[in-house]
Backbone as numpy.savetxt, mean C-alpha at the origin, in Angstrom:
# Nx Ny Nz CAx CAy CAz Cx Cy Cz
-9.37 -58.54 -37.88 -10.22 -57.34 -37.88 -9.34 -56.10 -37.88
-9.61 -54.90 -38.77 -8.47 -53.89 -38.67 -8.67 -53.28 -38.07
-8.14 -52.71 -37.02 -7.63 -52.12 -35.77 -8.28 -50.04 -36.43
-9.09 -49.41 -36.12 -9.83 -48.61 -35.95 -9.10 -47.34 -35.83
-8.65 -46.37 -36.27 -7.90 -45.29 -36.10 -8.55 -44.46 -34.69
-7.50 -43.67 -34.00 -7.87 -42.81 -32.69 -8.13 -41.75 -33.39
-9.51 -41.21 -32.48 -10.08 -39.60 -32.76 -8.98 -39.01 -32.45
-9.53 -37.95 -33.79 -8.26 -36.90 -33.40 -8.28 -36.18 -32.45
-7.28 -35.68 -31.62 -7.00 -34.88 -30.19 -7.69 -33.26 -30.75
-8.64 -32.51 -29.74 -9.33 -31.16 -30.21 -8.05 -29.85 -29.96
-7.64 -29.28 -30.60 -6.69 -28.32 -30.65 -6.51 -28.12 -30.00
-7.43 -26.81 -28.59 -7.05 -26.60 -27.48 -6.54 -27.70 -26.45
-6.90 -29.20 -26.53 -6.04 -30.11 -25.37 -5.02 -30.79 -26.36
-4.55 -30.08 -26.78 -2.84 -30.29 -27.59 -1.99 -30.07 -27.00
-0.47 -30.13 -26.44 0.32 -29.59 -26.09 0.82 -28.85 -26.89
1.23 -27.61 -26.67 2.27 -26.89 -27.50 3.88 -27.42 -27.78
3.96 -26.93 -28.77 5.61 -27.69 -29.20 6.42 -27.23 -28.17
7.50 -28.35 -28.20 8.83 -27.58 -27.29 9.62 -26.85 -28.37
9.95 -25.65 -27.09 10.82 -24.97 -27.36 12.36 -25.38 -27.57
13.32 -24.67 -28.49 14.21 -25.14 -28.48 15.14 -24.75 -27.55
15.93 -25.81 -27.17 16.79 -26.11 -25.80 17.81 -25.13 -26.48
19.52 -25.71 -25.42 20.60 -24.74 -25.65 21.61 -25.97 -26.86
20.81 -26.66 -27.60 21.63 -27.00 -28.41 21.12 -28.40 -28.91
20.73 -29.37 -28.19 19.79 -30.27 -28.49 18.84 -30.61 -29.20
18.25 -29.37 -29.87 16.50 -29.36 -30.47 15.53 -29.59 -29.09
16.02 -30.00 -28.12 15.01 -30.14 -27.24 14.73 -29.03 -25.81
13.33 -29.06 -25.30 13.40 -28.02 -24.38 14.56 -28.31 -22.85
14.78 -27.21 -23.09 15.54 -27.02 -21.38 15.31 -26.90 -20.59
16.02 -26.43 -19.43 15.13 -26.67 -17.84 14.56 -25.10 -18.01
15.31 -24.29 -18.35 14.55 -23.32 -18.43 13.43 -22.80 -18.88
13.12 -23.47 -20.59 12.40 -23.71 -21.09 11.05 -24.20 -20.64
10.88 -25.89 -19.65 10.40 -26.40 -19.06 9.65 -25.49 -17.74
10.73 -24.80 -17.14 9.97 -24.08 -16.24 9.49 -23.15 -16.54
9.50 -22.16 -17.57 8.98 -21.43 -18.01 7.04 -21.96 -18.47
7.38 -22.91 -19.01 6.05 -23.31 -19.34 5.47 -23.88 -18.74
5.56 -24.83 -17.40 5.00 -25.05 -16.70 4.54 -23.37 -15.87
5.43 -22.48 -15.71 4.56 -20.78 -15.10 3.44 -20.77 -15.52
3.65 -20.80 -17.42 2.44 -20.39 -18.38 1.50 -21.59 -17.55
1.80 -22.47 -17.99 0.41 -23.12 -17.68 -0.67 -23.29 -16.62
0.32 -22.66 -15.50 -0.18 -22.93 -13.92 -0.92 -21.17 -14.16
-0.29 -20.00 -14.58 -1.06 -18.76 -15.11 -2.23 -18.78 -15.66
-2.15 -20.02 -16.55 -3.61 -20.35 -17.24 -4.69 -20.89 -16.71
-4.11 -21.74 -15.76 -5.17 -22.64 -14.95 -5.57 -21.75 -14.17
-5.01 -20.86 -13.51 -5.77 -20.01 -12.71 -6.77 -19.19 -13.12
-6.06 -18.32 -14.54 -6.90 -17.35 -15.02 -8.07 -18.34 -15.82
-7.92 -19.11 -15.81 -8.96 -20.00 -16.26 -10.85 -20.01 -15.55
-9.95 -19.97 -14.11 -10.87 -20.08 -13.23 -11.30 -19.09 -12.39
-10.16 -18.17 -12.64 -10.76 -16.65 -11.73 -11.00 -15.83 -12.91
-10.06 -15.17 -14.18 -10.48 -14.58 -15.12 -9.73 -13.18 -14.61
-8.74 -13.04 -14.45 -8.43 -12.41 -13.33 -7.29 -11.48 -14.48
-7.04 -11.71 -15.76 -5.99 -11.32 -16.20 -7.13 -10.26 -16.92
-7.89 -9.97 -17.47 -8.95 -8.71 -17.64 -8.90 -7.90 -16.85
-8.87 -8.06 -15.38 -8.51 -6.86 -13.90 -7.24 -6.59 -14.32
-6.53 -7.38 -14.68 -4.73 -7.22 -14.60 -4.66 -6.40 -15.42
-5.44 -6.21 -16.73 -5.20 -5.66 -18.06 -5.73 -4.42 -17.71
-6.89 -4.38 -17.35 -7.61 -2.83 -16.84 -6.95 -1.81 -15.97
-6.20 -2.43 -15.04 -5.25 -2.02 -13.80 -4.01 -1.28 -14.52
-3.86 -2.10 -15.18 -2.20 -1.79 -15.96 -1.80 -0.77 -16.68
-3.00 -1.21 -17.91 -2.48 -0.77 -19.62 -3.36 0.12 -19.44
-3.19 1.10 -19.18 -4.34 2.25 -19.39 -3.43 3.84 -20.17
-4.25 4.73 -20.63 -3.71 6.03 -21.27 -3.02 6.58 -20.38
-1.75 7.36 -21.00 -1.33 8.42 -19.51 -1.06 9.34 -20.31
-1.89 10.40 -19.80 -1.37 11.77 -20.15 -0.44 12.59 -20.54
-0.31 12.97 -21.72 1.06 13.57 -22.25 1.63 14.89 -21.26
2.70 14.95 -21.34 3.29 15.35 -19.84 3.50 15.03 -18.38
2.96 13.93 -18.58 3.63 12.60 -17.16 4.87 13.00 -16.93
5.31 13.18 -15.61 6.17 13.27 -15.10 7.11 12.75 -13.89
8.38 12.69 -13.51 8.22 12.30 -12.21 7.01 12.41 -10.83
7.22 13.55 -10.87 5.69 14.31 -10.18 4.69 13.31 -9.95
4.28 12.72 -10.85 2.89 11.38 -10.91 3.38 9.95 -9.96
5.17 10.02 -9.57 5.88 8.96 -8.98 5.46 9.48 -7.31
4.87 10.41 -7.16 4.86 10.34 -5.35 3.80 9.52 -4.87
2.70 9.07 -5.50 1.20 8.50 -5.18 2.11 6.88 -4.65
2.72 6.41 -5.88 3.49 5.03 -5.86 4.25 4.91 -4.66
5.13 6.05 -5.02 6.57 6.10 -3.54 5.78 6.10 -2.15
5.02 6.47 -2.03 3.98 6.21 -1.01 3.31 5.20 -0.41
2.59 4.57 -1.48 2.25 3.34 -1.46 3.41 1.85 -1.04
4.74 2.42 -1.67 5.77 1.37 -1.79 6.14 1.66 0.07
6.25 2.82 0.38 6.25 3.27 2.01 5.57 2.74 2.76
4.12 2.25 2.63 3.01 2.08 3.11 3.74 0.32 3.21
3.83 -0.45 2.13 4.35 -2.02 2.34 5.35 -1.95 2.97
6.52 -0.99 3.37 7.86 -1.11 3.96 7.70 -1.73 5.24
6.57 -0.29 6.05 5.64 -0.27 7.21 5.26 -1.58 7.62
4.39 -1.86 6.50 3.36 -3.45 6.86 4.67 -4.59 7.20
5.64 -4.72 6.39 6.06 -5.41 6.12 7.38 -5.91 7.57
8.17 -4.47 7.83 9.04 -4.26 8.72 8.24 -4.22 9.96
7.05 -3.76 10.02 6.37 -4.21 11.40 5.81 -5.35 11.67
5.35 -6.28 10.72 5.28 -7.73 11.11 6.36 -8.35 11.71
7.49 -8.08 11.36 8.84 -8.59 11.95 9.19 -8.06 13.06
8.78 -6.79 13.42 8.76 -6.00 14.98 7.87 -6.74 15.59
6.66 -6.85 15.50 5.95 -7.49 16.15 5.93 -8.91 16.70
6.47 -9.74 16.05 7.31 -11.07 16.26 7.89 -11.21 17.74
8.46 -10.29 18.03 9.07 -9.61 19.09 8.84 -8.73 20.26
7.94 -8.01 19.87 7.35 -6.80 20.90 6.24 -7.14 21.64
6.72 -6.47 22.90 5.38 -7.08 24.13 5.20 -6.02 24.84
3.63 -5.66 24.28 3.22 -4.32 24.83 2.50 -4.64 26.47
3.99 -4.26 27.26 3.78 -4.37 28.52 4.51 -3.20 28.99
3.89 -2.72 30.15 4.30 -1.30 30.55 5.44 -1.60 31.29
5.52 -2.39 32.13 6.15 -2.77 33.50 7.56 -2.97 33.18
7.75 -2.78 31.52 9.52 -3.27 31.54 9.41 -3.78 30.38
8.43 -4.95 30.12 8.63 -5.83 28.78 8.90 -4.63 27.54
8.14 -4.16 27.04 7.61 -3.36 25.71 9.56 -2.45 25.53
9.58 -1.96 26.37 11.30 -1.16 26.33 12.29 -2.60 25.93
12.47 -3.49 26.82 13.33 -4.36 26.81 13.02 -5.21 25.67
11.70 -5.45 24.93 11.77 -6.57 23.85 12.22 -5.32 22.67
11.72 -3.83 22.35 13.11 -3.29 21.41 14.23 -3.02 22.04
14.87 -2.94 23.27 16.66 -3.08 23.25 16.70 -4.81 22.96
15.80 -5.49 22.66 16.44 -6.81 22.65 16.64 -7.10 21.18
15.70 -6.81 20.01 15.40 -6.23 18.82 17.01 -5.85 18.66
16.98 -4.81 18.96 18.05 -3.90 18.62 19.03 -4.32 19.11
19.85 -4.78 20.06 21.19 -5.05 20.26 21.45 -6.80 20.43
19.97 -7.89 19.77 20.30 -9.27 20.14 19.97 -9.70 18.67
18.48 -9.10 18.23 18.36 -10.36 16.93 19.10 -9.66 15.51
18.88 -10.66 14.63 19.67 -10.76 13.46 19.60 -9.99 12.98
20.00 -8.43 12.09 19.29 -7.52 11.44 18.15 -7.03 12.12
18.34 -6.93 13.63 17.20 -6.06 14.26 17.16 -4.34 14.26
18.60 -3.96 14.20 18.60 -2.77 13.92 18.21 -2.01 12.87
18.46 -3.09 11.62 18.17 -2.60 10.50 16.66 -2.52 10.40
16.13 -3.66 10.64 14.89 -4.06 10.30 13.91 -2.42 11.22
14.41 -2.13 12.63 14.11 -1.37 13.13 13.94 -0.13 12.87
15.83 0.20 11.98 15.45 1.71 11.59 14.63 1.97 10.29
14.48 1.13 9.50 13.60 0.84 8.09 12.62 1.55 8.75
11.83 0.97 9.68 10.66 1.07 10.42 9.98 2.66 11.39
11.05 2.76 11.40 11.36 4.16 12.56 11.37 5.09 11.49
12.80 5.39 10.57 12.69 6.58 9.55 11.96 5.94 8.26
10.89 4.92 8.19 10.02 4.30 7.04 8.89 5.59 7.18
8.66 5.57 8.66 7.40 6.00 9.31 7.15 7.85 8.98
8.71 8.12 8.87 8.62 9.76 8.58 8.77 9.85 7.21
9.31 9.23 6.36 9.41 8.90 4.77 8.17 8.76 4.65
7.00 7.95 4.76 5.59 7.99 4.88 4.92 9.30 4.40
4.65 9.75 6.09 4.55 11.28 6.44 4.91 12.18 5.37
6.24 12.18 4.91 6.46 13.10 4.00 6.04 12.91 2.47
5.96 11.21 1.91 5.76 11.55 0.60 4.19 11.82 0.67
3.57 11.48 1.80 1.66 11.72 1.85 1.11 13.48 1.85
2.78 14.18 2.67 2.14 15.33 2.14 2.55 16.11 0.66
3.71 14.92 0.25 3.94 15.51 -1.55 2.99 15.66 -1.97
2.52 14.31 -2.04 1.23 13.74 -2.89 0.51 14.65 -2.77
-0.48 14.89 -1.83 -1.26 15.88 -1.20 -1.19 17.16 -2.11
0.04 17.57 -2.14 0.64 19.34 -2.49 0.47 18.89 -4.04
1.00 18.04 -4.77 0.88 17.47 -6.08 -0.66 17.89 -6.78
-1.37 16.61 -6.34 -2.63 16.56 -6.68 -3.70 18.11 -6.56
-3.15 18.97 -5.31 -3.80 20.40 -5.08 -3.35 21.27 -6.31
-1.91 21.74 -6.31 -1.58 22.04 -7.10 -1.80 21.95 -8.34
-1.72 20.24 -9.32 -1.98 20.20 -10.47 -3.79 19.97 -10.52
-4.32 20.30 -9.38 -5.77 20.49 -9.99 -6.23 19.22 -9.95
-5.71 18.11 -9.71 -6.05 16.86 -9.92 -7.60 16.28 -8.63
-7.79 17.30 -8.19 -8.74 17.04 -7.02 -10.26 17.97 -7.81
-10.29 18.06 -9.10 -11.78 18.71 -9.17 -12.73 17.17 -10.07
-13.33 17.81 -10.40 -14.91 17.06 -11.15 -13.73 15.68 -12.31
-13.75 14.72 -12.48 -14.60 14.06 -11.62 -13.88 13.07 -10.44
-12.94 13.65 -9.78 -11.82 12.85 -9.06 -12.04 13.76 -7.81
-13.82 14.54 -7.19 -13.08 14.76 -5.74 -13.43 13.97 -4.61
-14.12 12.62 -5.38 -14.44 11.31 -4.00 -12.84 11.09 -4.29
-12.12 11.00 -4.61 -10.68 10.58 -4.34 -9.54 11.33 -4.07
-10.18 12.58 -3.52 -9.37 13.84 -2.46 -9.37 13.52 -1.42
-11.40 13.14 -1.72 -11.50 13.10 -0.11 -10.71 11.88 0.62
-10.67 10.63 -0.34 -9.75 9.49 0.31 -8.82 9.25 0.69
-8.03 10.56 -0.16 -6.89 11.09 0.48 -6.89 11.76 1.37
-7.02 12.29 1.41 -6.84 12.92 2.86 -7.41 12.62 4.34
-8.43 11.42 3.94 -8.96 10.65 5.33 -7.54 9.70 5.18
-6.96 9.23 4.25 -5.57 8.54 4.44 -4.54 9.12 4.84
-4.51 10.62 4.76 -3.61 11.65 5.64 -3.99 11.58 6.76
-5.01 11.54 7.49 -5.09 11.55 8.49 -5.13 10.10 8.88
-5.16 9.21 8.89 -4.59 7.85 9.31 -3.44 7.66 9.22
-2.98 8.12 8.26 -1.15 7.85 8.37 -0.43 8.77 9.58
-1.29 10.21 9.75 -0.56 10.88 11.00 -0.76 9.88 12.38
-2.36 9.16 12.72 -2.68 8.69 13.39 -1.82 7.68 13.79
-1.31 6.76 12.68 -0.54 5.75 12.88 0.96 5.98 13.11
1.37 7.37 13.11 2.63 7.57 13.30 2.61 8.28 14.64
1.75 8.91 14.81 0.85 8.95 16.57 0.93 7.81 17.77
0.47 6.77 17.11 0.06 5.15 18.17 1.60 4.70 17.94
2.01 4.83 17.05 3.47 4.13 17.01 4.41 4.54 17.74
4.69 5.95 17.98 5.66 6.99 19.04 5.44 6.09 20.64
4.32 6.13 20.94 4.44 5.76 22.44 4.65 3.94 22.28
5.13 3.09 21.34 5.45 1.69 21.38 6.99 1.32 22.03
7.95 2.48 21.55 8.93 2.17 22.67 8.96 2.33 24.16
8.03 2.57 24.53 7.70 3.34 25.78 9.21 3.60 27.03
9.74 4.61 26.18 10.97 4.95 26.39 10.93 6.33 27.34
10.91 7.24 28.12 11.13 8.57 28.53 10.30 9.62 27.50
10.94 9.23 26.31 10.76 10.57 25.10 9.30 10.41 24.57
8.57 8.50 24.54 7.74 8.34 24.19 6.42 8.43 24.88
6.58 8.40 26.44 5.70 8.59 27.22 5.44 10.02 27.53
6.26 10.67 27.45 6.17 12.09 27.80 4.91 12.90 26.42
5.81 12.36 25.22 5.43 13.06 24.40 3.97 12.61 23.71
3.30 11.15 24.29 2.34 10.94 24.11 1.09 11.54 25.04
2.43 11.33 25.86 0.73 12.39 27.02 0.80 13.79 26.69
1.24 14.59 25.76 1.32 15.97 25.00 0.38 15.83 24.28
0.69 14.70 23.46 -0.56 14.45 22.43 -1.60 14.17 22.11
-1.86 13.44 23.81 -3.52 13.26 24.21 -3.88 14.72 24.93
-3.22 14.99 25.61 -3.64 16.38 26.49 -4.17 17.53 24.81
-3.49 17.45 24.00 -4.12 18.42 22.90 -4.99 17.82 22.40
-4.95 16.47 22.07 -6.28 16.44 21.34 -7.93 16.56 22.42
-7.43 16.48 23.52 -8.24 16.54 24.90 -9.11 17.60 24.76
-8.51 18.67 24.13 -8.86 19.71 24.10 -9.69 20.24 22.62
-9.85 19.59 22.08 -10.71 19.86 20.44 -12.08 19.69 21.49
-12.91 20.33 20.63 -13.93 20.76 20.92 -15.22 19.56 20.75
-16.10 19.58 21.50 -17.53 18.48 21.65 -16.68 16.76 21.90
-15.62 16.34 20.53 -15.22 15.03 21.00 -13.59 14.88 21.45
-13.49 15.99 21.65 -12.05 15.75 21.84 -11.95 15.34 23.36
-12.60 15.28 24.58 -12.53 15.17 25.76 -12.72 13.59 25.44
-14.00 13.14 25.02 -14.09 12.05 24.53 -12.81 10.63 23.94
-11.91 11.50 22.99 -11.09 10.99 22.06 -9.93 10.61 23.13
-9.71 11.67 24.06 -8.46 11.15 24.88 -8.85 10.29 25.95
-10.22 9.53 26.33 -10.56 8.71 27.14 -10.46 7.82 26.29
-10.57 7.61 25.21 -10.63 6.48 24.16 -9.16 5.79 24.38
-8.24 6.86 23.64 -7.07 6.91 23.33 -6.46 6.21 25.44
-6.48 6.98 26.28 -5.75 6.26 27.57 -6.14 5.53 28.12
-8.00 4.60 27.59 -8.12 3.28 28.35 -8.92 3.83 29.26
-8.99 5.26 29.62 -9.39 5.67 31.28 -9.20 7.21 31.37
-9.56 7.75 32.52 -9.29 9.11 33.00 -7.66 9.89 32.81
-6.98 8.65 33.24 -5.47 8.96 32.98 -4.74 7.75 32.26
-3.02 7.96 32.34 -2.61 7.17 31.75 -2.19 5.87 32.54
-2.39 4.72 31.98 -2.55 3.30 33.16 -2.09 2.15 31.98
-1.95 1.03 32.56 -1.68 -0.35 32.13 -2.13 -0.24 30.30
-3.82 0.21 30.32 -4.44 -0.63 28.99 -3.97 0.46 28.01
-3.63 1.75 28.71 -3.11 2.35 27.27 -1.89 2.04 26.47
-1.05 1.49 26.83 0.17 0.92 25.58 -0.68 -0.29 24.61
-1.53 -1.40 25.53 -1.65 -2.47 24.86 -2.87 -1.72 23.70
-4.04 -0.40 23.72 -4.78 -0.24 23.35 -4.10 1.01 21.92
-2.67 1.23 22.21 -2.30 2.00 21.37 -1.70 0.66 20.09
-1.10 0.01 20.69 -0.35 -1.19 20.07 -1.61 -1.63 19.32
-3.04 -2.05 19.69 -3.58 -2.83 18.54 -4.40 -1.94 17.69
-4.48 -0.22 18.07 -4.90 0.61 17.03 -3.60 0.75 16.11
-2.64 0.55 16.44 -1.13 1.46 15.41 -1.03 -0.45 14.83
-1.40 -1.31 15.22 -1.07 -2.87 14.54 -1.88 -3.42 13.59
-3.48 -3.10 13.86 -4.93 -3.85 13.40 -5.19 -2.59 13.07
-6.11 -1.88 13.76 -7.16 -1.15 13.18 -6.61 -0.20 11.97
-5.51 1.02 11.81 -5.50 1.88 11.24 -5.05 1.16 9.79
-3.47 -0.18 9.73 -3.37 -0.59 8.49 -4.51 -1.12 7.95
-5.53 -1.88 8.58 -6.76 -2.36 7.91 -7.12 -1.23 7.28
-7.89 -0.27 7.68 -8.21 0.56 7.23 -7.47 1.56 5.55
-6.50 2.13 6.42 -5.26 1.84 5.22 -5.38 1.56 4.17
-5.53 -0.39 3.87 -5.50 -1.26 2.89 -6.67 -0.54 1.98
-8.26 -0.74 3.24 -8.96 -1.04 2.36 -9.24 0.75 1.30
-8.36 1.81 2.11 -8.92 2.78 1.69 -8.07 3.26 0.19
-7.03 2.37 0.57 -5.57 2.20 -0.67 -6.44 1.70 -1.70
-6.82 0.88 -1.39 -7.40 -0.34 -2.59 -8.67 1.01 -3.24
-9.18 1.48 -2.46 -10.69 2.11 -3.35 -9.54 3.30 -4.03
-8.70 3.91 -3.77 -8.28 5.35 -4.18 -7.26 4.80 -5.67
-6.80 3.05 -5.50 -6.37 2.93 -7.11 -7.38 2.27 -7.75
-8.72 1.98 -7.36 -9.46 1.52 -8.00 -10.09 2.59 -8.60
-9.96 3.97 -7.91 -10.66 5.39 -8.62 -9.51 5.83 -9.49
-8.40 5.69 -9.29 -7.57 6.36 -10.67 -7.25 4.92 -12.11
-7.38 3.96 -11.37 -7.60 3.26 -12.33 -8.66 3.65 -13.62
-9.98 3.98 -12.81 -11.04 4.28 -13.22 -11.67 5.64 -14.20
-10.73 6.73 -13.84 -10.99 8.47 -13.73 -9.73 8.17 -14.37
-8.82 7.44 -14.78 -7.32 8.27 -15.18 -6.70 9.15 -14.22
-5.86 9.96 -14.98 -4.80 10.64 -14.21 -4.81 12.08 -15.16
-4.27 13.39 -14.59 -4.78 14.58 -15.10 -3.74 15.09 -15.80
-3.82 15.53 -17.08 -2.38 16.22 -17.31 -2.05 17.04 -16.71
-0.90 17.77 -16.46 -0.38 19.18 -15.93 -0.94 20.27 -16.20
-0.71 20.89 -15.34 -1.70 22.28 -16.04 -1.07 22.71 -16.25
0.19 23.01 -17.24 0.76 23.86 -18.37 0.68 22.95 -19.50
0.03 22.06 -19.50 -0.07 21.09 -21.16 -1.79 21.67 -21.49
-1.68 22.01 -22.49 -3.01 22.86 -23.01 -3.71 21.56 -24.01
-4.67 21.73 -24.00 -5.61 20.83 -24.67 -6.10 21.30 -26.55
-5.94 20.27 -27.18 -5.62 20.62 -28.48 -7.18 19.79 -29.41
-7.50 20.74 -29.54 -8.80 20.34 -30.50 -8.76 19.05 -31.74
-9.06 18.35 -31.80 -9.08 17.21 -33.04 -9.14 17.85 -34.39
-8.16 17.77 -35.75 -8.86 18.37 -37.15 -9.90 18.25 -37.27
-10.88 16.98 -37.06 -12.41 16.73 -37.00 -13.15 17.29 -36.85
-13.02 17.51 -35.68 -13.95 18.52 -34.33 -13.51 20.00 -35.50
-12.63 20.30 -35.22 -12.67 21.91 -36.13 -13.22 21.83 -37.39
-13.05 20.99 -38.47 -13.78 21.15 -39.55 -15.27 20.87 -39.59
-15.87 20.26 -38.12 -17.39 19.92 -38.41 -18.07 21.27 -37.47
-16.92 22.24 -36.86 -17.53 23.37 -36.45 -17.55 24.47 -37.22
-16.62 24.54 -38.37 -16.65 25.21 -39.88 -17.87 24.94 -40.46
């Protein structure tokens, strides 16, 4: 009986050819791993679809006259992961205890573990690098106008993110609870004590109590740890999901130039 030919294989479940190796005709390891990336890229985007966000996010128009200038929003953001990143590794370590622990686990940081100093000062002058590119940005976006119709829900996000980033460089000062940090945190509740209708309010929040006691380090530690980066994230995530969205503004010395079109159908 003669033996029946196999259906043919449907294009898409084909393998693609190998690539050629470093001399062989055949693929290499490099080769090999390369395409196993692709394919594990595919299987995913297969199933999430996720490379359309990637494409929307990415490839978009930029305004003729882009400049460095448009690099402070980023340098910011890249500040913002330094933070997240160098304080997970502080935290590993730090024990917000008044009585001695919280001082002694950063001199222990600092003069015992591996790259604790480093990891520390990243963290320490990360925190004023922050601060400063949030008020570039800030001066940027005012300046080039970039805060009117239709980008001013994403002023306002900025600048509720200005004020969380001061906040968080606020809760963070009193974590060494060193002389300089205790002093100068009870400065900083005593003024805000003083704002008007909630500010009496805000500094009972802020010390746990009437004065300063036990729960205020541990209650500063999980607003400057949890609450403000959450927040942060999610307010990061909506403010590039709006310039994703709105674009980005040219400069205001680049003048806007009418289409031949447009002028000959107003002739």
């Amino acid at each position: 009986m003669p033996k029946l030919p196999a259906p043919p294989i449907p294009a898409p479940l084909k393998a693609p050819p190998p690539r050629p190796g470093t001399g062989n005709g055949k693929g290499g390891p490099l080769d090999d791993a390369m395409q196993a990336g692709i394919t594990v890229v595919d299987w995913v985007d297969e199933r999430t679809s996720l490379s359309g966000a990637v494409r929307w996010m990415l490839f978009r128009k930029v305004p003729k006259g882009t400049n460095w200038f448009y690099t402070l929003g980023s340098a910011t953001m890249f500040a913002f992961l330094n933070q997240a990143v160098t304080g997970v590794f502080l935290a590993m370590y730090y024990r917000p205890d008044p009585s001695g622990g919280a001082y002694e686990s950063i001199r222990y940081v600092t003069n015992n573990v591996f790259l604790g100093e480093f990891v520390r000062g990243m963290h320490k002058w990360g925190s004023s690098v922050m601060v400063v590119l949030v008020f570039l940005h800030m001066g940027r976006t005012f300046f080039f106008g970039a805060y009117k119709y239709p980008r001013e829900l994403n002023w306002v996000i900025g600048v509720v993110l200005l004020i969380l980033t001061m906040a968080m460089s606020f809760t963070g000062y009193l974590l060494p609870f060193d002389q300089r940090a205790y002093w100068a945190t009870q400065v900083g509740v005593n003024i805000n004590g003083t704002g008007p209708l909630l500010g009496p309010y805000l500094s009972v929040f802020l010390l746990g109590g009437a004065e300063f006691n036990a729960t205020t380090l541990s209650r500063f530690y999980a607003i400057h740890m949890l609450l403000i980066p959450g927040l942060l994230a999610a307010l990061i995530g909506a403010h590039l999901y709006l310039v994703a969205k709105l674009g980005t503004t040219a400069p205001p010395w680049q003048k806007a130039h009418k289409r031949e079109e447009l002028l000959e159908s107003e002739v």
